[in-house]
C-alpha positions in Angstrom: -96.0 12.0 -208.1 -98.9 13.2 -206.2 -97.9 10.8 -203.3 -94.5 12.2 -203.6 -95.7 15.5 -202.6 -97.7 14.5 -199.7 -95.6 12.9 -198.0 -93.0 15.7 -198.8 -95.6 17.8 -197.2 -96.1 15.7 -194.3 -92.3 15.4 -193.5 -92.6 19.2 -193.4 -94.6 19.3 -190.7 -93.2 16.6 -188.5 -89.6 18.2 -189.3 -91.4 21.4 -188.6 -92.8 20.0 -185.2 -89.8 18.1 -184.3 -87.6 21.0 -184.3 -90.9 23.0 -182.2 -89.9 20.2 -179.0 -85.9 20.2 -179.9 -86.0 24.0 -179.0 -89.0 24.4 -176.6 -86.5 22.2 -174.1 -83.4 21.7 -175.0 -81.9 20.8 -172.0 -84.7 18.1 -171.4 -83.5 17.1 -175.0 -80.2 16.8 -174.1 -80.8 14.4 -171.2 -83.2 12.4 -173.3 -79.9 12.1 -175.7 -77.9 11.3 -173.2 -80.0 8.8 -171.1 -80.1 6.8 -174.8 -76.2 6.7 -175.5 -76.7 5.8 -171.4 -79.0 2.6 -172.6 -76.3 1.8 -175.6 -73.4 1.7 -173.8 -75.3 -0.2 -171.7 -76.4 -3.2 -174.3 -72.5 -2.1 -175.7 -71.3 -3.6 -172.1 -73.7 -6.6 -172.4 -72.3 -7.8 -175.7 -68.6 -6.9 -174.4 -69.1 -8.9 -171.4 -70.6 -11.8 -174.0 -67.5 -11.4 -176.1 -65.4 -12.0 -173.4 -67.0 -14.6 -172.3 -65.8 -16.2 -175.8 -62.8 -15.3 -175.2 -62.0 -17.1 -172.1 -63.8 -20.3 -173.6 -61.2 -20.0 -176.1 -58.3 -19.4 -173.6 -59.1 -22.4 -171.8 -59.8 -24.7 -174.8 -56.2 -24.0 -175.7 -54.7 -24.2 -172.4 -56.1 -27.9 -172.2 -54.8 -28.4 -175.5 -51.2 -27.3 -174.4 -51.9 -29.6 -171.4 -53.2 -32.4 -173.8 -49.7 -31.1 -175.9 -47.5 -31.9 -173.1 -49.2 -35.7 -171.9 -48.5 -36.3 -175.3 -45.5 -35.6 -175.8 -44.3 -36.9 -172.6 -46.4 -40.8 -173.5 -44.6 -40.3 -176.6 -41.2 -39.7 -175.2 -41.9 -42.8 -172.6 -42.7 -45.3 -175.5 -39.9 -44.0 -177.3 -37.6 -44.6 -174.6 -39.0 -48.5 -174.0 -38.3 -49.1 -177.7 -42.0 -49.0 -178.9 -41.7 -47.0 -181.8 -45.5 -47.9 -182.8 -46.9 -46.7 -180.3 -44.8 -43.6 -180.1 -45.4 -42.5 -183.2 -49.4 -42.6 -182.8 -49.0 -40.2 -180.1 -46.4 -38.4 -181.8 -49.0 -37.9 -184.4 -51.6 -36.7 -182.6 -49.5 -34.4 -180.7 -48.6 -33.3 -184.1 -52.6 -32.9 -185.1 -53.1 -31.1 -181.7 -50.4 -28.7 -182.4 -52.2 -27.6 -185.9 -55.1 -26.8 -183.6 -54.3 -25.1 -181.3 -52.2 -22.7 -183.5 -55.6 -22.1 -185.2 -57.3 -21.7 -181.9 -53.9 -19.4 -180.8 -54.7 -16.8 -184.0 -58.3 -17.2 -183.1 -57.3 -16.2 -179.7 -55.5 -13.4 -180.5 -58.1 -12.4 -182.8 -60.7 -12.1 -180.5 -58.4 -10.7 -177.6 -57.4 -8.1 -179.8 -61.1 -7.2 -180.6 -62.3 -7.3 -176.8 -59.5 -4.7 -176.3 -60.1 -2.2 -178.6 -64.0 -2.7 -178.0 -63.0 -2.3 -174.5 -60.8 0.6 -175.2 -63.7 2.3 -177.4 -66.6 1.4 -174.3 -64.0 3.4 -172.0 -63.6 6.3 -174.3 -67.5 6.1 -174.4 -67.4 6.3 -170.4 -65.6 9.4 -170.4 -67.2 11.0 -172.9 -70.6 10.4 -171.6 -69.5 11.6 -168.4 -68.1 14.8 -169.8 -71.8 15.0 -171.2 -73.4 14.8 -168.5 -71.1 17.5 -166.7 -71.9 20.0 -169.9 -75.4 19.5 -169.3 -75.4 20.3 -165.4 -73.2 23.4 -166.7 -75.6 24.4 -169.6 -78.6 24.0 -167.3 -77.3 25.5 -164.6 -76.5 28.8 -167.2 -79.4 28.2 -168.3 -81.3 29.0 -165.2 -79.5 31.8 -164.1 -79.3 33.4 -167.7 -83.5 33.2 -167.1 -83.1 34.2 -163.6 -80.8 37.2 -164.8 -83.7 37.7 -167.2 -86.4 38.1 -164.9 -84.6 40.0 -162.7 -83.9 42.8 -165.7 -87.5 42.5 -166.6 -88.4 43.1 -162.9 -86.1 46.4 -162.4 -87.8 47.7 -165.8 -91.0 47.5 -164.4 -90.1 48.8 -160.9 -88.8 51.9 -162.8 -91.0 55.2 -161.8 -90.5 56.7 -164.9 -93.9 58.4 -166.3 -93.9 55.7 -169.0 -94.3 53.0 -166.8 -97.2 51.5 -165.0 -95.0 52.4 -161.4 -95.0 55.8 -162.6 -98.3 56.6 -163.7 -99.6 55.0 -160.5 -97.1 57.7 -158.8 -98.3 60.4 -160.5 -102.1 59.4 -159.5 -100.9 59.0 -156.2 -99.3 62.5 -156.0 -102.5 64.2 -157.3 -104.1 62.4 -154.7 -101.4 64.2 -152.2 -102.2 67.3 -153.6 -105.5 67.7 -154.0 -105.2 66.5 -150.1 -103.1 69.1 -149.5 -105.1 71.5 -150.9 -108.6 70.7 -148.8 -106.7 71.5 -145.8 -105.1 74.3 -146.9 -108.4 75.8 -148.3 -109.6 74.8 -144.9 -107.2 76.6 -142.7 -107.6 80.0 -144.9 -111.3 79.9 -144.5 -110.7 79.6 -140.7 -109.2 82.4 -140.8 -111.8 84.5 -142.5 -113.8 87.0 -140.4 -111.2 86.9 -137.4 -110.9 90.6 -137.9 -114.0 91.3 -137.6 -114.8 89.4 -134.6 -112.2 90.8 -132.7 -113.3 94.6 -133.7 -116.7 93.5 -132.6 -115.2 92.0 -128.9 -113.6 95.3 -128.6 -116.6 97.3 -129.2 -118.6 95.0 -126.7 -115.8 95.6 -124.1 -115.5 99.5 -124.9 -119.2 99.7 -124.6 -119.0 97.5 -121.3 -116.7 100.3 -120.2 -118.9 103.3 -120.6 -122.1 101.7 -118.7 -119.4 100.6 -116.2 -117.9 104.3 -115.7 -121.8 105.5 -115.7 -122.7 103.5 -113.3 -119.7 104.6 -110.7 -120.7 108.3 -111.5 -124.5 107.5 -110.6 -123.2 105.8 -107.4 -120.6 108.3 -106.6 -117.9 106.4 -106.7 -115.9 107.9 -109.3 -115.3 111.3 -109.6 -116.0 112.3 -113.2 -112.8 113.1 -115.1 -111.8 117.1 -115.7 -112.1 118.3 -119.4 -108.4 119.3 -120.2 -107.6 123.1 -120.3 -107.7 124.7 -123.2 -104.4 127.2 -124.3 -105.0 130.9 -124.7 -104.5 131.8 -127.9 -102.1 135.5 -128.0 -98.6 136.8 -126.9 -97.9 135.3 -122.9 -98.5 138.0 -120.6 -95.6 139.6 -118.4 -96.5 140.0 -114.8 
């Protein structure tokens, strides 16, 4: 009893690992099934070809016996003829005897022709089935692969998908806080180029204002300008009437 369950258990795991190699390849499989009803047919055409061999020994062991047959039956009909009935009749007799066997060997013949055909007929079946086989396989395999390729190819557009939840779109998003912080550097940079431009400029005025004054005193010391009237001022009052 005990035995009984360990070897239960133990044709657990083989089924168990069998069935682990029938679906880890099943096309491999497949071929492997195929390439041994390849090797039967194969011994299947051996023993036809054997068979018939048979059969031809028996079609000519009867077509010398029809030949034997007809010498026979001709010696008979010769002594016959010449009035030796003796004689005759032993040849009558075996001719007689032959004729018994070769309608054994005739039924015999039929037998085995009879057997070769449908042996034949079932070898041929074979043929065509196996090569129908074979066809399904190269069409399973080949839907196999592309079904796979077709696969991968889905897989592959999931993964190039730049949505946030994938690794494409987080490494986007890093990628476009890399822009911006870029952006912002040289932004920040051309505002602080910026800064103090007014102030420069009122101080270049003031230098060139100033420049102007020493310039204009300088042409009075030399003469060379004539110093510029004060504007008049109005009279305040009614206009007088001459």
């Amino acid at each position: 009893m005990i035995f009984g369950k360990v070897w239960g258990a133990l044709r657990a795991q083989f089924n168990k690992l069998a069935n682990f190699f029938w679906e880890a390849d099943p096309i491999a499989q497949m071929r492997y099934e195929y390439d041994r009803s390849v090797e039967q047919m194969k011994e299947g055409r051996e023993g036809l070809e054997l068979y018939r061999g048979l059969v031809e020994r028996v079609t000519r062991q009867v077509r010398e016996e029809q030949r034997r047959i007809a010498q026979l039956e001709a010696q008979a009909k010769a002594y016959l003829k010449a009035g030796d009935r003796d004689t005759a009749g032993k040849f009558a007799l075996e001719m007689e005897k032959l004729r018994g066997d070769i309608r054994q060997n005739e039924e015999q013949l039929a037998m085995h022709e009879q057997a070769y055909n449908n042996n034949l007929l079932k070898i041929q079946h074979a043929g065509k089935k196996l090569a129908d086989v074979r066809s399904r396989i190269n069409k399973h395999e080949a839907e196999l692969k592309m079904s796979e390729a077709e696969a991968e190819v889905a897989k592959l557009a999931e993964q190039f998908d730049f949505n946030v939840t994938t690794d494409f779109g987080q490494l986007e998003t890093v990628l476009n806080e890399r822009i911006d912080k870029n952006r912002a550097k040289v932004r920040v940079s051309a505002d602080m180029s910026t800064k103090g431009i007014a102030d420069i400029q009122a101080e270049q005025n003031m230098e060139q204002n100033m420049a102007e004054d020493a310039l204009r005193k300088l042409e009075s010391e030399m003469g060379l300008a004539t110093p510029q009237a004060a504007p008049a001022q109005k009279e305040l009052g009614p206009a007088q009437s001459n």
